[in-house]
N, C-alpha and C positions, 0 to 999 in steps of 0.2 A: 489266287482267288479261291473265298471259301466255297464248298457246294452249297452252302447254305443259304448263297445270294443267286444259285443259279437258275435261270430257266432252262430247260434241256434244251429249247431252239437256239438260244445265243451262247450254250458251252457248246454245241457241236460248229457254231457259225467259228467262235475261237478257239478251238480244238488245235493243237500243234500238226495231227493229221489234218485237219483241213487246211492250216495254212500251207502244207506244203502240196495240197493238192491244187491249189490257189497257184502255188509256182509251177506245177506240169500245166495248169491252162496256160499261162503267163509263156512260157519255152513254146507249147503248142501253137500257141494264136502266133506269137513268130514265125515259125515256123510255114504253118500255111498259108501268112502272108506274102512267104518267098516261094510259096508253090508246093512246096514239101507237106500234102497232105496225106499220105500214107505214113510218114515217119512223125507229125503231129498225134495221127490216132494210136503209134505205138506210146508214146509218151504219156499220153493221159490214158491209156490202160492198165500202167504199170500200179504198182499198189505200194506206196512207198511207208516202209517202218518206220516212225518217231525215233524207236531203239535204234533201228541198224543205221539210221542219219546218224546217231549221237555216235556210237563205236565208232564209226567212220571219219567224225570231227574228232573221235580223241586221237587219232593219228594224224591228220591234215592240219586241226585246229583252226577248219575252217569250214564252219555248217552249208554253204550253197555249196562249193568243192566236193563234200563228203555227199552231197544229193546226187550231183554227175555226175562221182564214180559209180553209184549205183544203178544210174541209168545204164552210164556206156556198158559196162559188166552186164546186165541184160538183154540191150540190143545193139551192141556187137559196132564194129564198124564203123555204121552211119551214124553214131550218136556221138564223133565230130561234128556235126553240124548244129547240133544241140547247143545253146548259147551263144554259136558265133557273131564275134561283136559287139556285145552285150557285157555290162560287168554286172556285177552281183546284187548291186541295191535295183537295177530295172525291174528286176526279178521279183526283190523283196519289196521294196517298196509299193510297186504296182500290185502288186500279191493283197499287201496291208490296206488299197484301195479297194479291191474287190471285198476283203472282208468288211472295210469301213461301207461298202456301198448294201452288201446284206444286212449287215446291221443296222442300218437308217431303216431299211424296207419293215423292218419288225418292231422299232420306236417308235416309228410313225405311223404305225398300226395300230398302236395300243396308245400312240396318244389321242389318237381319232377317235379313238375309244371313248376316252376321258370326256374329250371335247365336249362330244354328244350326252353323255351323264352331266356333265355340268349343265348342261343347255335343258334338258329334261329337270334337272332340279330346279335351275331357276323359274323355269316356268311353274312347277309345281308349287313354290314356295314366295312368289314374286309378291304375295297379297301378307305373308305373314309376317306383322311387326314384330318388331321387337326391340329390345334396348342397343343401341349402339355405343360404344366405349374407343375414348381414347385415351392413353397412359393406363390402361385399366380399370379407368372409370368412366362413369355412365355419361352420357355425350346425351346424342339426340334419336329422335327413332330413326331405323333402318329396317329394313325386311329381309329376312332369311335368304328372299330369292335374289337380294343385289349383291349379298355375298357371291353366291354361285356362278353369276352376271358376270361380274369384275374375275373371279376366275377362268371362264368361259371364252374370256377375252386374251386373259395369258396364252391359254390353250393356244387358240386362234395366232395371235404371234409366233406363239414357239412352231407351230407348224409353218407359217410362212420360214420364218427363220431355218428351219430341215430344209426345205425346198430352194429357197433362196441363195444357203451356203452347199448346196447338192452341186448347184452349178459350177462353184468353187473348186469343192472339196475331188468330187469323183472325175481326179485324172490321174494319167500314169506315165511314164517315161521309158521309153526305149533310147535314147541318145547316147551309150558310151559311159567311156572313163572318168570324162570331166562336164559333158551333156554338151558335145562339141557334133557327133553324130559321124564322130570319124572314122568310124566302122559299120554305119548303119547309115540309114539313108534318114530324115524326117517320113517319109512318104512309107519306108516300111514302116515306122511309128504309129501311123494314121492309121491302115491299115489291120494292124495287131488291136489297135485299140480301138477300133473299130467292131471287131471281131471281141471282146471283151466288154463292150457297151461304154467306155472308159473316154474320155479325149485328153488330148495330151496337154502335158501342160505346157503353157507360152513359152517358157524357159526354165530349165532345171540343171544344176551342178553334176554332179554322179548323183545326187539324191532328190529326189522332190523337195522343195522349200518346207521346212517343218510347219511355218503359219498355219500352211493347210490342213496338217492335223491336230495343233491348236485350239483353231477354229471348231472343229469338229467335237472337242473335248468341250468347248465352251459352251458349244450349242447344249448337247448332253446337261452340263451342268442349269443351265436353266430351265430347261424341263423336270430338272431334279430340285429345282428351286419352285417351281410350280407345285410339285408334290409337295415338298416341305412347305410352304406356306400355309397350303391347304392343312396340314396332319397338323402343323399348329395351331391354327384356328381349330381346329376340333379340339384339341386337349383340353383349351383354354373356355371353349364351351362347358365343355363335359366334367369339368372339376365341380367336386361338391360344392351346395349352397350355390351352385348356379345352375347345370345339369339343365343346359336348353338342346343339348345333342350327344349322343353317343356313338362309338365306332359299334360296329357286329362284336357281337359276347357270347362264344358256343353256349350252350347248353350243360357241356361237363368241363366246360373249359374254368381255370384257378387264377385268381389273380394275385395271390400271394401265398409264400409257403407256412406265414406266418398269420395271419388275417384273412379265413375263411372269407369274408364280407365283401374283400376288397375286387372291382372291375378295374384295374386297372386300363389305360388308352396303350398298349403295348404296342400295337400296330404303328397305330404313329408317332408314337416315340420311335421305332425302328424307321419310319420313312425321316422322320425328321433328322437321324444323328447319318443314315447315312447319305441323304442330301446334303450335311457338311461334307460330307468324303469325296463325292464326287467332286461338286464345287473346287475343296481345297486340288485336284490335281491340275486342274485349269497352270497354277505357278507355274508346274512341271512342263506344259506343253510352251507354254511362255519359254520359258529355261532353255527348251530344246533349239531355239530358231537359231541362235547364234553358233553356227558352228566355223570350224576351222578350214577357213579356205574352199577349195571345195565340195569337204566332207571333213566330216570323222565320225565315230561312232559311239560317242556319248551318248547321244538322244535315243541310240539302239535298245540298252539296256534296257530302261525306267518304261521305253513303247511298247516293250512287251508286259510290263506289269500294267502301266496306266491306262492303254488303248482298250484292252480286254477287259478291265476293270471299268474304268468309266461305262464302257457300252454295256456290260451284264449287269451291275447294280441302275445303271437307270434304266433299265427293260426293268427289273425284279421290282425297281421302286412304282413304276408306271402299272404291274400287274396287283401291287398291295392298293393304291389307290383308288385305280381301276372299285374292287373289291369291297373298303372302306365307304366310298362315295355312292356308290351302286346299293350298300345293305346300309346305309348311316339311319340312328332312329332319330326322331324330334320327336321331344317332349315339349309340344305344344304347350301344354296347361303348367312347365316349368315357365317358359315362355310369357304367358299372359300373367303368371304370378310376379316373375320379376320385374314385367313392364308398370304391375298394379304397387311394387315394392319400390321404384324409383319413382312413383308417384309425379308430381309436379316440377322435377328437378332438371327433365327432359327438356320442357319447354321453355327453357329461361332465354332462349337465344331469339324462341320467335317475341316471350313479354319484350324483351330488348329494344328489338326491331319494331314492335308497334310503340314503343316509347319515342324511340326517335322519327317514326312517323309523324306524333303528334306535334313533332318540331321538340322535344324535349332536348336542349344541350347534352353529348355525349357523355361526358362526365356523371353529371347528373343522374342520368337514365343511367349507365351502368351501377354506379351505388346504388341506386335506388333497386333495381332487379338481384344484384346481389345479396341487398339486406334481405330481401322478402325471401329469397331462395334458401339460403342459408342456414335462416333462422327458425326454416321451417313453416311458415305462417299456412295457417289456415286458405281455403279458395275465398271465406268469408271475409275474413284477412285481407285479404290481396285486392279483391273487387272494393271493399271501403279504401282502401289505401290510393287505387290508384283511381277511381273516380272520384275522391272527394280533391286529390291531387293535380291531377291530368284530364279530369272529364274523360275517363276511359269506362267505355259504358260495359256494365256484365255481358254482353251477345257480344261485345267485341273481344271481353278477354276471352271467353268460353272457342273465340274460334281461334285465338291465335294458339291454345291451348290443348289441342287434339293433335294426333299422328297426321291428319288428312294437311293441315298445316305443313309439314314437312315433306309430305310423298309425294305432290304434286305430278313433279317430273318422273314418277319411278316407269310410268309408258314410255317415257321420249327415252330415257337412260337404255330400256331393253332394246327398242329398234335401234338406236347405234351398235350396244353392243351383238346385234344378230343374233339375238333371241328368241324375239316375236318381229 
């Protein structure tokens, strides 16, 4: 991981020294579960080197091994009793839950964040029309603040979803060799993990079932799909000859090395390419669940790259967002210019619907709304056409032919989505 995607809170939460401090809680909470609290508090005092772990694996060639000789070498003796019973993934993998259980506490932090910007937006912007596009083109009206709405709602999932898979995700395993508990009791299990805020999980091999941290990647990636979504819709606003919204633009900030002129959307083009990244590791967690018999250590390798990754770029992406959605500018009067620039083309779906109100065959009524639209025709146009046609009187087209025609529901949409 680059420092370039990091927050200091979630490189210190994946720091190689915290996770092995994660394994003296892990040895510890053991420990005092078997009574052994005096030899618990030497264990988590000890201050354990990233380096002298590694020197000590390149003789053992084997990283928890190379941890307890540094303990026992320390404190002497009784640090036989340190792991008894216990094989090496209890350690590490329960280890990799407490960092996966820190790091949900600080997503979920800053997505609560988000949540609340969105819900602030939409409410500030619920009244402001504007053009709606589908395929790129101009649709029907919609308001600034239904955008925000329909995000605000993601939001709202994606933190059920943290919550929901919390219950899954945050357990850990004291059971042995093959999760048989041939050496350990369940009840010391409960206990340890008890002491560690952790519950255990229902059944586990030598290893905790990979799903679990899968799961935990996937969730990540949808809240990094929330961000991309959102940095999309802005870009797509913000292009010229449109320019109904821009991200924050410092002051001596450059948006080209070549083209003084140019602002570029750089923020969200960054949130955007790396909520593919996240996303794509999702396969990797998939990849990892099939392992060989009891274990192996496949899924070891790519956990140390993809666990720490997923969890610091979607914190980094959730603090750009955060940021962008909080300082975003609206140019209103871009706004009322392109809703005044799509002119009559908006309302072709309500002419439609009061066509076949008047009983007009569908057929019919669609060419007929088509031609007028199309061809550009005048309001004067339109009202001779379709009252000398349909008895469609001016105060009827004049109404099917305003935003208010469209917005109707835009209250009932916000109190679903927990807005207003």
């Amino acid at each position: 991981m680059i420092d370039r995607y990091y927050l200091k809170e979630m490189k210190e939460i994946w720091s190689e020294k915290n996770y092995y401090r994660k394994w003296k809680e892990v040895e510890a909470a053991v420990l005092k579960a078997r009574g052994m609290d005096d030899l618990a508090l030497l264990v988590l005092k000890e201050d354990i080197d990233p380096e002298e772990v590694r020197e000590k694996e390149k003789i053992s060639g084997h990283e928890l091994n190379a941890f307890l000789s540094i303990l026992e070498e320390r404190i002497g003796p009784s640090a036989g009793e340190i792991h008894k019973g216990l094989t090496s993934s209890d350690v590490m993998d329960t280890a990799r839950v407490l960092q996966i259980k820190d790091s949900l506490e600080l997503t979920l932090k800053k997505l609560k964040k988000l949540k609340n910007i969105l819900k602030n937006k939409a409410v500030e912007y619920k009244d402001t029309v504007m053009c709606g596009k589908t395929h790129g083109q101009i649709a029907e009206p919609v308001t600034l603040g239904l955008k925000f709405a329909r995000w605000h709602v993601f939001a709202m999932r994606n933190i059920e979803r943290v919550e929901e898979a919390s219950k899954r995700i945050l357990v850990g395993t004291i059971s042995g060799a093959v999760g048989t508990y041939s050496l350990v009791s369940p009840g010391e299990e409960k206990k340890t993990l008890d002491y560690l805020g952790l519950k255990p999980a229902p059944a586990a091999s030598q290893v905790l079932p990979r799903d679990i941290f899968c799961e935990y990647i996937f969730v990540l990636s949808l809240i990094s799909a929330l961000a991309g979504e959102i940095s999309c819709e802005i870009r797509l606003l913000s292009q010229d000859f449109i320019k109904e919204v821009s991200e924050p633009f410092m002051s001596k900030q450059t948006g080209s090395s070549a083209m003084p002129h140019k602002k570029n959307p750089v923020l969200c083009e960054r949130i955007s390419g790396l909520s593919r990244l996240v996303g794509n590791y999702t396969q990797t967690g998939l990849s990892n669940i099939a392992l060989w018999n009891e274990r192996d250590i496949s899924h070891s390798s790519n956990e140390r790259i993809v666990l720490e990754e997923a969890s610091s770029l979607t914190c980094y992406i959730l603090e750009k967002i955060n940021y962008v959605a909080e300082n975003l500018t609206v140019h209103k009067k871009n706004i009322k210019k392109n809703l005044e620039k799509a002119g009559m083309r908006l309302y072709s779906s309500s002419v439609l619907k009061l066509l076949l109100d008047k009983g007009v065959e569908r057929k019919e009524a669609y060419s007929l709304a088509k031609k007028i639209f199309m061809q550009g025709k005048s309001i004067e146009e339109i009202e001779e056409i379709l009252e000398k046609k349909h008895q469609i009187k001016p105060e009827e087209l004049a109404a099917a032919m305003k935003p208010e025609a469209y917005l109707g529901n835009v209250e009932e949409i916000f109190k679903r989505a927990g807005v207003i």
